[in-house]
matplotlib code that plots the C-alpha trace (Angstrom):
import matplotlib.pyplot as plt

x = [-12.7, -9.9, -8.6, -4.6, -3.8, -1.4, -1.2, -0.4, -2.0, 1.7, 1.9, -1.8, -1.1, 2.2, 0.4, -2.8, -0.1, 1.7, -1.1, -2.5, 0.9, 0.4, -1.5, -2.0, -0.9, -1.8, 1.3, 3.7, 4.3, 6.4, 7.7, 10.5, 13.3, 12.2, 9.9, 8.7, 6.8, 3.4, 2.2, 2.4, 1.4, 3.3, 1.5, 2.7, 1.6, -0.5, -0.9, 2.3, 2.1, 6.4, 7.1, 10.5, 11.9, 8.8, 10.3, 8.7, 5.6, 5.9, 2.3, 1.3, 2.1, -0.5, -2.0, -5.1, -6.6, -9.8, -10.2, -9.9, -7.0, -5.8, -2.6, -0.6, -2.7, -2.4, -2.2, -3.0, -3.1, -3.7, -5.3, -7.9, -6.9, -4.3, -4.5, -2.7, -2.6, -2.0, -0.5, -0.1, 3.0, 6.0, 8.4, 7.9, 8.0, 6.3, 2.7, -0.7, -2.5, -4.0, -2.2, 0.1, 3.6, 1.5, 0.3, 3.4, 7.1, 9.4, 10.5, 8.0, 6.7, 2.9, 1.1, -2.0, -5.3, -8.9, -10.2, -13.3, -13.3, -9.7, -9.9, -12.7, -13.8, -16.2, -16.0, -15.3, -17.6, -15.3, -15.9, -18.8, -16.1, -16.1, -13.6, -12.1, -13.1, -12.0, -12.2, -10.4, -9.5, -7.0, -4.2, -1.7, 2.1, 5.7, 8.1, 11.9, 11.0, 8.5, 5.4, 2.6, -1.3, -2.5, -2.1, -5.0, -4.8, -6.5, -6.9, -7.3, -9.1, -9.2, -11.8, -12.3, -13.4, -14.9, -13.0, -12.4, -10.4, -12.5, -11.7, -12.2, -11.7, -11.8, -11.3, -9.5, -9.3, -7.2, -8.4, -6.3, -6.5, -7.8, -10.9, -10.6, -7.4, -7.7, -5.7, -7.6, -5.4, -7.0, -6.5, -7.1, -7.5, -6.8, -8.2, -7.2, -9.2, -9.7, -9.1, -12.5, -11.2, -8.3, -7.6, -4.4, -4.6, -7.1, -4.9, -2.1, -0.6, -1.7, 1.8, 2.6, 0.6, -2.6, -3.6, -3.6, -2.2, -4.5, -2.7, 0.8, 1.0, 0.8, -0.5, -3.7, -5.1, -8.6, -10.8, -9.0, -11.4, -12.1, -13.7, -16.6, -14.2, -11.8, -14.6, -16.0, -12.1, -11.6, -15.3, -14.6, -10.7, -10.5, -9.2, -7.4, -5.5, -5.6, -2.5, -3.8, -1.1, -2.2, -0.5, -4.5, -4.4, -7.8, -8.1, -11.3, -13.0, -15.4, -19.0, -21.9, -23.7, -20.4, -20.2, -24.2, -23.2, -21.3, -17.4, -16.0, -13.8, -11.6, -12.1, -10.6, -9.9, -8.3, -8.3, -9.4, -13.1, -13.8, -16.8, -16.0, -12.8, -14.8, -17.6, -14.8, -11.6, -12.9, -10.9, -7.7, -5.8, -6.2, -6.8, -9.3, -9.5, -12.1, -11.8, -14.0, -14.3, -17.2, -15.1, -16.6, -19.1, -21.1, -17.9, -16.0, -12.9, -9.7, -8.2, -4.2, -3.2, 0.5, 2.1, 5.3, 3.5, 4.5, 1.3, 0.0, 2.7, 1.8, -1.8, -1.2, 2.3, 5.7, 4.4, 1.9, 3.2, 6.6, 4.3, 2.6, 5.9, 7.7, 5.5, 4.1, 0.8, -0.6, -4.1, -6.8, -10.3, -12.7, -16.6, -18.8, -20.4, -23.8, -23.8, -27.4, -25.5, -23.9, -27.7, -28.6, -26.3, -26.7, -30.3, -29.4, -31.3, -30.7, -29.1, -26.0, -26.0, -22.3, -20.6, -21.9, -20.2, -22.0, -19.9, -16.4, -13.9, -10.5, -8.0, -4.3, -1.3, 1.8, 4.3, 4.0, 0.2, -3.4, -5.1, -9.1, -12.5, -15.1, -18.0, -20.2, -22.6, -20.0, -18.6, -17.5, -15.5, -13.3, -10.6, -10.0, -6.4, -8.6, -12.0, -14.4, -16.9, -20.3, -21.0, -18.0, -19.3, -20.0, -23.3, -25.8, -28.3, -31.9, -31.3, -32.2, -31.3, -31.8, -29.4, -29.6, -28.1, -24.8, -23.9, -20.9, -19.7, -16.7, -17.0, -14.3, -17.7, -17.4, -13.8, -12.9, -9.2, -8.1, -4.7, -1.8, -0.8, 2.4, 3.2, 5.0, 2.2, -0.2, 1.4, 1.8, -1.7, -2.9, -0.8, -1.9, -5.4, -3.9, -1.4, -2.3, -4.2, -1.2, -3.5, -4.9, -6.6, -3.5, -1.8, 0.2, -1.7, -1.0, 0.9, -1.4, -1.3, -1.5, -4.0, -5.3, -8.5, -11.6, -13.2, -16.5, -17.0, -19.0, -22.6, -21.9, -22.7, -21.9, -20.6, -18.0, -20.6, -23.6, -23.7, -26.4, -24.8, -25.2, -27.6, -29.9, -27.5, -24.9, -27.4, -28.6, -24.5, -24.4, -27.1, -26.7, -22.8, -23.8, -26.0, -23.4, -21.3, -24.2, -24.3, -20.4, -20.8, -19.2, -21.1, -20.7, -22.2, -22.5, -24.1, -25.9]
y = [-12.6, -10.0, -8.8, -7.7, -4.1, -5.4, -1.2, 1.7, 5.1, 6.4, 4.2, 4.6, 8.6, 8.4, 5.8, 8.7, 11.3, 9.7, 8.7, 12.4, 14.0, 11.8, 14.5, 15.0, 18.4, 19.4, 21.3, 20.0, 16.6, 17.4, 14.7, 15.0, 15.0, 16.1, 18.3, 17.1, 18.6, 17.6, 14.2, 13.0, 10.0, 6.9, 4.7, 0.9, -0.6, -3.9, -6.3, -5.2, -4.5, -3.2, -0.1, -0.3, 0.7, 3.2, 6.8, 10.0, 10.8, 14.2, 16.1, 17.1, 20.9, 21.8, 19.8, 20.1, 16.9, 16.3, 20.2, 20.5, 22.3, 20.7, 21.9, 19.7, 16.6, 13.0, 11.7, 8.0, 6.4, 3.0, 0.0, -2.3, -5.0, -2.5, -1.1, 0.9, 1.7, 5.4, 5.3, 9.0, 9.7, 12.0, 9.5, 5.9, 5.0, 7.1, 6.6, 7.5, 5.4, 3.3, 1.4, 1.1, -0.4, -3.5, -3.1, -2.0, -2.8, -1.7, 1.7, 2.2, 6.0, 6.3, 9.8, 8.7, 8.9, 7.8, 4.7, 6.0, 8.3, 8.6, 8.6, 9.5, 10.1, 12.2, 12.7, 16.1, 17.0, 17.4, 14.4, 11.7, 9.2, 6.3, 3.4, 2.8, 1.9, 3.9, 2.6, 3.6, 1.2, 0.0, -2.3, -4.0, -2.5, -3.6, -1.0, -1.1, -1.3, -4.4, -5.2, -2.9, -3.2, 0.1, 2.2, 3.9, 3.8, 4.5, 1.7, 2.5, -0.7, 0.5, -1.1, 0.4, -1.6, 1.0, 2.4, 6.0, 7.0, 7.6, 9.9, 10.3, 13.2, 12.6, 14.7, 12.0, 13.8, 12.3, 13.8, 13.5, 12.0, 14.9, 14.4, 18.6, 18.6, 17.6, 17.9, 17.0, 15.5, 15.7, 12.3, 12.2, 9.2, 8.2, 4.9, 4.1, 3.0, -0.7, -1.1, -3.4, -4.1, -5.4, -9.6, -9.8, -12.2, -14.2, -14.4, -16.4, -19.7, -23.4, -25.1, -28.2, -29.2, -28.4, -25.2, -21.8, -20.0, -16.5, -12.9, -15.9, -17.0, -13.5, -14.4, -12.9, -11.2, -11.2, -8.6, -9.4, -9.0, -10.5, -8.8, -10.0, -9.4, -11.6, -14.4, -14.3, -14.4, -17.7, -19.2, -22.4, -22.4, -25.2, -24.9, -21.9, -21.7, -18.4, -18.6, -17.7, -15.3, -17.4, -20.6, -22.0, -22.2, -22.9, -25.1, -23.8, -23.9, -20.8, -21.8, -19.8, -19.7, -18.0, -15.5, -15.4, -13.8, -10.9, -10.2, -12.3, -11.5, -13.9, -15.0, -17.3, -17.8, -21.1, -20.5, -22.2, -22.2, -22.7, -24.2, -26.8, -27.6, -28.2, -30.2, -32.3, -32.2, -32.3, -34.8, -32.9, -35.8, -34.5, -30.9, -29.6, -26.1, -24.0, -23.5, -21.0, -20.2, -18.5, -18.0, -19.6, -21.4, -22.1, -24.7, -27.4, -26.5, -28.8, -27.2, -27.5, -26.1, -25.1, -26.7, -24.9, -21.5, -19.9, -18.4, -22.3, -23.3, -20.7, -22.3, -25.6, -25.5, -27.0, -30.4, -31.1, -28.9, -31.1, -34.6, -33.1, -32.3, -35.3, -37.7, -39.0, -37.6, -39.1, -38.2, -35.8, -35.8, -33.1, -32.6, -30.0, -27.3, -26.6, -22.8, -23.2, -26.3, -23.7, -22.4, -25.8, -26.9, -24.1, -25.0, -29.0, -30.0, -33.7, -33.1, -32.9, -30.2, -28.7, -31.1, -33.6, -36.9, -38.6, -36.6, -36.6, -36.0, -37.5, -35.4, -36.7, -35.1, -35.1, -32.7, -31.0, -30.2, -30.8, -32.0, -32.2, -31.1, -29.1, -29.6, -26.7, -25.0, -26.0, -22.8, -24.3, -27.2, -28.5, -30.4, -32.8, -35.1, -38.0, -39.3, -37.8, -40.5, -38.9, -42.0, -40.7, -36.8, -34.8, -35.8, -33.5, -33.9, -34.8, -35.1, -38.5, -39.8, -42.3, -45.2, -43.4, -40.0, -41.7, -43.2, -41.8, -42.6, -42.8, -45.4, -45.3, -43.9, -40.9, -40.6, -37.2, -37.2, -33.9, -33.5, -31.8, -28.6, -30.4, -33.3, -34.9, -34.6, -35.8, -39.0, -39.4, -38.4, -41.5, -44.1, -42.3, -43.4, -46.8, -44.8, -46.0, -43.3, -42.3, -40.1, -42.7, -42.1, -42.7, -39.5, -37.3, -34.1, -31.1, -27.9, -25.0, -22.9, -19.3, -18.5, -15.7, -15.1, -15.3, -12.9, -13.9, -15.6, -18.4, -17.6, -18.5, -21.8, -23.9, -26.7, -28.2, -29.3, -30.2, -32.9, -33.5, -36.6, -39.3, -42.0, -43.3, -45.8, -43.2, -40.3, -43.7, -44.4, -40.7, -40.8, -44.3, -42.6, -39.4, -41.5, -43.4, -40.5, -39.1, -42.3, -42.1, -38.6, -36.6, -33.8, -32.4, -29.0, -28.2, -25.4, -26.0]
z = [155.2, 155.8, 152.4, 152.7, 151.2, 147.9, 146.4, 149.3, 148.7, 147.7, 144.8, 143.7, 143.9, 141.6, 138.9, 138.8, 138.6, 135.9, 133.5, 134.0, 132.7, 129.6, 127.7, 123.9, 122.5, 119.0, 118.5, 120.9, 122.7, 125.9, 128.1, 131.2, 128.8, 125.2, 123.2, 120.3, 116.9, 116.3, 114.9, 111.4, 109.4, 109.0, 106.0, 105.4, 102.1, 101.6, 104.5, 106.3, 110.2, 110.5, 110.7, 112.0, 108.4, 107.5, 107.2, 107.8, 105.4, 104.6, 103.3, 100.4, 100.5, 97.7, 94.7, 92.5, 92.6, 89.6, 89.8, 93.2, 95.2, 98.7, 100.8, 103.3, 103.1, 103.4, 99.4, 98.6, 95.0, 94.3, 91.9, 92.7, 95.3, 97.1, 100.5, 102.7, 106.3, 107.7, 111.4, 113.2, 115.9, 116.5, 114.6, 113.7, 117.4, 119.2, 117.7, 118.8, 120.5, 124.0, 126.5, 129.7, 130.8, 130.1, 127.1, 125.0, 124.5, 127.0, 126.3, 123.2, 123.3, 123.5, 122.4, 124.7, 123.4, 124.9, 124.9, 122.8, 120.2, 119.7, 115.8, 113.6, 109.8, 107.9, 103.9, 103.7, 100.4, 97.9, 96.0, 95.9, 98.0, 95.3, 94.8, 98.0, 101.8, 104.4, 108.3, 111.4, 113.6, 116.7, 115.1, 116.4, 114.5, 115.4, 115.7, 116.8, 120.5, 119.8, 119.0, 119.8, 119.9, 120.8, 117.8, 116.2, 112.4, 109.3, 106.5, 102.7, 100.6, 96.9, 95.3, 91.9, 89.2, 86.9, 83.8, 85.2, 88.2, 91.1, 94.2, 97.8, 100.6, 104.1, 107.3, 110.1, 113.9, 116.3, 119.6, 122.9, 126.1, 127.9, 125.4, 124.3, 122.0, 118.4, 115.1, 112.1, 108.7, 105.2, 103.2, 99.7, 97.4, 93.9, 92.7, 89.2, 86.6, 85.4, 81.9, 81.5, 77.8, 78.9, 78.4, 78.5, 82.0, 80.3, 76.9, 78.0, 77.2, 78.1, 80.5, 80.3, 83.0, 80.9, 82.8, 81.7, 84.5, 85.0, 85.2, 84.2, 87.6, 89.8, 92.9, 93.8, 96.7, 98.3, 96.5, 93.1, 90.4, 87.0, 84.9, 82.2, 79.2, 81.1, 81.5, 78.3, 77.1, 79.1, 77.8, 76.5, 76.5, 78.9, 82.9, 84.4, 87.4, 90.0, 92.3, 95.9, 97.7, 100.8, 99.4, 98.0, 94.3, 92.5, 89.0, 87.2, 83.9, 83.2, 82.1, 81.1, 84.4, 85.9, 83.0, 83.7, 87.0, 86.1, 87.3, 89.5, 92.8, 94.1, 97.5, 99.8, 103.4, 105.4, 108.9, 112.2, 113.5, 117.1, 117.0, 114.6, 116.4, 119.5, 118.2, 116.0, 118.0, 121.0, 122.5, 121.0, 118.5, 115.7, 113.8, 111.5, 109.6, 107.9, 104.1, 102.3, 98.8, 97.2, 94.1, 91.1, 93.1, 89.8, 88.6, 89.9, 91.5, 91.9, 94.9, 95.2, 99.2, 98.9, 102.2, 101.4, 102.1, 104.9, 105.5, 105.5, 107.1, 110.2, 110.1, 110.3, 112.4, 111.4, 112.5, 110.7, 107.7, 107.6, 107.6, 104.5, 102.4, 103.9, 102.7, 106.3, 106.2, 102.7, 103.0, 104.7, 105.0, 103.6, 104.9, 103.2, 105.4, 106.2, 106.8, 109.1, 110.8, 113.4, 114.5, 114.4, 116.4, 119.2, 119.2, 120.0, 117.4, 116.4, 112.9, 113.4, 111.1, 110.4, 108.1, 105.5, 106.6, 103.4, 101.0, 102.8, 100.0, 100.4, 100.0, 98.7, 99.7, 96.7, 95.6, 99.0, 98.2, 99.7, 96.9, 96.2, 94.1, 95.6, 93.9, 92.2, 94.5, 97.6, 98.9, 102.5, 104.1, 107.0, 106.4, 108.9, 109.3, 110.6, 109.9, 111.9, 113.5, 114.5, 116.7, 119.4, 118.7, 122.5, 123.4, 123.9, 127.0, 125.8, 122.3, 120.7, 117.4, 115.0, 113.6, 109.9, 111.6, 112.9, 110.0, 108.6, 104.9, 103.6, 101.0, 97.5, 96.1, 97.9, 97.2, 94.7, 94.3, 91.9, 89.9, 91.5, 89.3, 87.5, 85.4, 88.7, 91.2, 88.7, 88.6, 92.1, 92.7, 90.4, 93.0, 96.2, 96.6, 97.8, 100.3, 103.9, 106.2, 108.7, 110.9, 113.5, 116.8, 118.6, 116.5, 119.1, 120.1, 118.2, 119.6, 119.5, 116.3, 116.2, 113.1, 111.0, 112.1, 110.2, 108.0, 109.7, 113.2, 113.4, 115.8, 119.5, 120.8, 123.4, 120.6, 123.3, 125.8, 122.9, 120.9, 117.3, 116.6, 119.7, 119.1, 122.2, 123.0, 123.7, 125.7, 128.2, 128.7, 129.5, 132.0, 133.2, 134.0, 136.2, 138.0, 138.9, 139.8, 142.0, 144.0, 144.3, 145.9, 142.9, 142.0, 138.3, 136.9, 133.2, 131.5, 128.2]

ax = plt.figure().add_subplot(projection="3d")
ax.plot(x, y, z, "-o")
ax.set_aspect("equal")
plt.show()
């Protein structure tokens, strides 16, 4: 087979000419046009990727820092729960980082760097490096030119929980493209001390609704901590609620076994999982989503999800999310998770494994919320908008299993409906149990939804193409059905 020539020499000899005049420069960045001072740090606050309106950080000319004196560094001060993210470049977009014409926005400036070992740490010995994490990483940013994915970065997690201010000194190199230029920044930290005496959060008011709403209202972040002043404080004063930045609020008393287990950090992340959406959307008519909250896992939690969140609203896509607040979708399903179930599953083993489909939960929808318990000791779920039937579950060649397995129930005894966080939704969440399911198998597919990723992928399987839920009856069909197909002449190939 003749291959034709798609590149000349000519063109392959000007792209290697270009990308070798791309070279760092510690002092000076020098293009056809321009030259430019050397690089400086951008830093965005919180969870922010825009720098578009992110001025020039100037360094800290000189400062004496817990006895310590530093000159033109990189100063960062924060509380527990912030973070901050340090990008380098020439001006806010011109940045330091990877790519080609086909990796970045048109006319975005790129100081190139290597594709390993472009950015590096090491604690410089000043201090013992306590109450914050420091990592360097690749991040995507969007600047005025568009959205870029190349830029290396630093990012700052403060984590202190102590009653002291802690510190932190780092040496970050950038090193060029040519692999033998470098320029080294000193970042210093600041984490401020937790007041662990402090109850004020826990020392508020009981609403209307019967709640006590923690820290009045503020909504918290992942990493947010409560401290064991804070739980002893809310010991027996009945249920709180902790309003989830990410639009899921939790309802939760504080017992004795929670206070038993020291502070508590809030935790929660709602996102997609491939390998249940495989295994339990397979055939695409429906959507299901990974909910997991560790917080409090000694109590039983009402969970309220806010579908007027934007942040849910990007998860579950304006479809769906406008059924929800309209009124059209009344009522979703909830499955507990099996952690193991995923190694189960890649092993074809013939319990199903993933989700309990004896303790579905049915969730209500009112007052524009998702609305169920999660039982103590339950830290995972999916949450399904139809009913999942383990009898029509991918089948899984060789695996045989009993009647007992395929059995899904979803019986009014297995039916936890929780209160909606105001006087409103609490009535309407006494009526909705007799709403009528609007999800059916005939529901319109659902437009793909760009989610937040998880916090931790699931193990690797082959979940589309394996099956722990098909009974005998099901695996004969299957191979009573590529026999057939043989004998027709069409020849199928699957790997499991």
């Amino acid at each position: 087979m003749k291959f034709r020539k798609l590149i000349s020499l000519g063109v392959v000899s000007a792209m290697v000419s270009t990308m070798a005049s791309s070279v760092f420069a510690v002092e000076d960045i020098t293009d056809s046009n321009n030259k430019v001072g050397k690089l400086l740090p951008f830093v965005i606050e919180g969870t922010s990727n825009t720098l578009k309106t992110v001025g020039k950080s100037d360094l800290v000319q000189s400062e004496t820092i817990n006895g310590t004196t530093f000159t033109n560094f990189i100063k960062l001060t924060g509380s527990n729960t912030d973070s901050r993210k340090i990008y380098f470049g020439i001006s806010n977009d011109a940045l330091f980082g990877t790519g080609t014409s086909s990796t970045k926005p048109k006319n975005q400036k790129v100081i190139l760097a290597p594709t390993n070992g472009a950015i590096k740490k090491t604690a410089s010995g000043e201090f013992s490096n306590r109450g914050v994490t420091v990592e360097t990483k690749k991040e995507k940013v969007i600047t005025a030119t568009g959205e870029y994915s190349g830029a290396y970065c630093v990012l700052v997690k403060f984590t202190n929980t102590s009653s002291s201010d802690q510190y932190s000194a780092w040496d970050i190199t950038l090193t060029g493209a040519d692999g033998s230029s470098s320029q080294t920044f000193k970042l210093v930290t600041v984490a401020n001390a937790m007041d662990a005496t402090d109850v004020s959060k826990a020392e508020v008011d009981v609403t209307e609704d019967g709640y006590r709403e923690y820290a009045d209202n503020t909504a918290l972040k992942n990493g947010a901590i409560v401290t064991v002043a804070e739980l002893k404080a809310m010991l027996g004063q009945g249920s709180y609620k902790f309003t989830g930045s990410t639009g899921v609020d939790i309802l939760s008393s504080v017992s004795q076994a929670t206070l038993n287990e020291g502070r508590a950090t809030y935790n929660v992340t709602l996102g997609t999982d491939a390998v249940l959406n495989s295994r339990y959307n397979a055939e695409g008519t429906g959507k299901v989503f990974k909910l997991s909250i560790p917080f409090f896992k000694n109590e039983n939690r009402k969970i309220n999800i806010d579908c007027d969140n934007q942040k849910v609203i990007d998860l579950f896509g304006t479809d769906l999310a406008d059924k929800l607040v309209n009124g059209t979708t009344r009522r979703l399903y909830v499955y507990p998770i099996n952690a193991s179930g995923y190694e189960t599953l890649a092993k074809a083993s013939a319990n199903d494994g993933i989700i309990n489909t004896d303790e579905v939960i049915s969730a209500t929808v009112s007052d524009s919320k998702i609305v169920f318990d999660m039982k103590k000791g339950v830290t995972d779920v999916m949450i399904s908008t139809k009913e999942i039937d383990t009898t029509k579950l991918p089948a899984v060649a060789g695996v045989s299993v009993s009647e007992e397995a395929t059995t899904t129930t979803s019986g009014a005894e297995n039916e936890i409906v929780a209160p909606v966080i105001s006087e409103e939704a609490t009535a309407d969440s006494t009526t909705s149990s007799s709403a009528p399911v609007l999800v059916s198998e005939e529901t319109e597919k659902a437009p793909v939804v760009n989610a937040p990723a998880l916090e931790e992928a699931p193990a690797a399987t082959n979940a589309g193409q394996q099956n722990t839920g098909a009974n005998d009856v099901v695996v004969l069909a299957i191979a009573l059905a590529v026999i057939s197909m043989a004998a027709a002449g069409v020849v199928a190939s699957k790997k499991f």
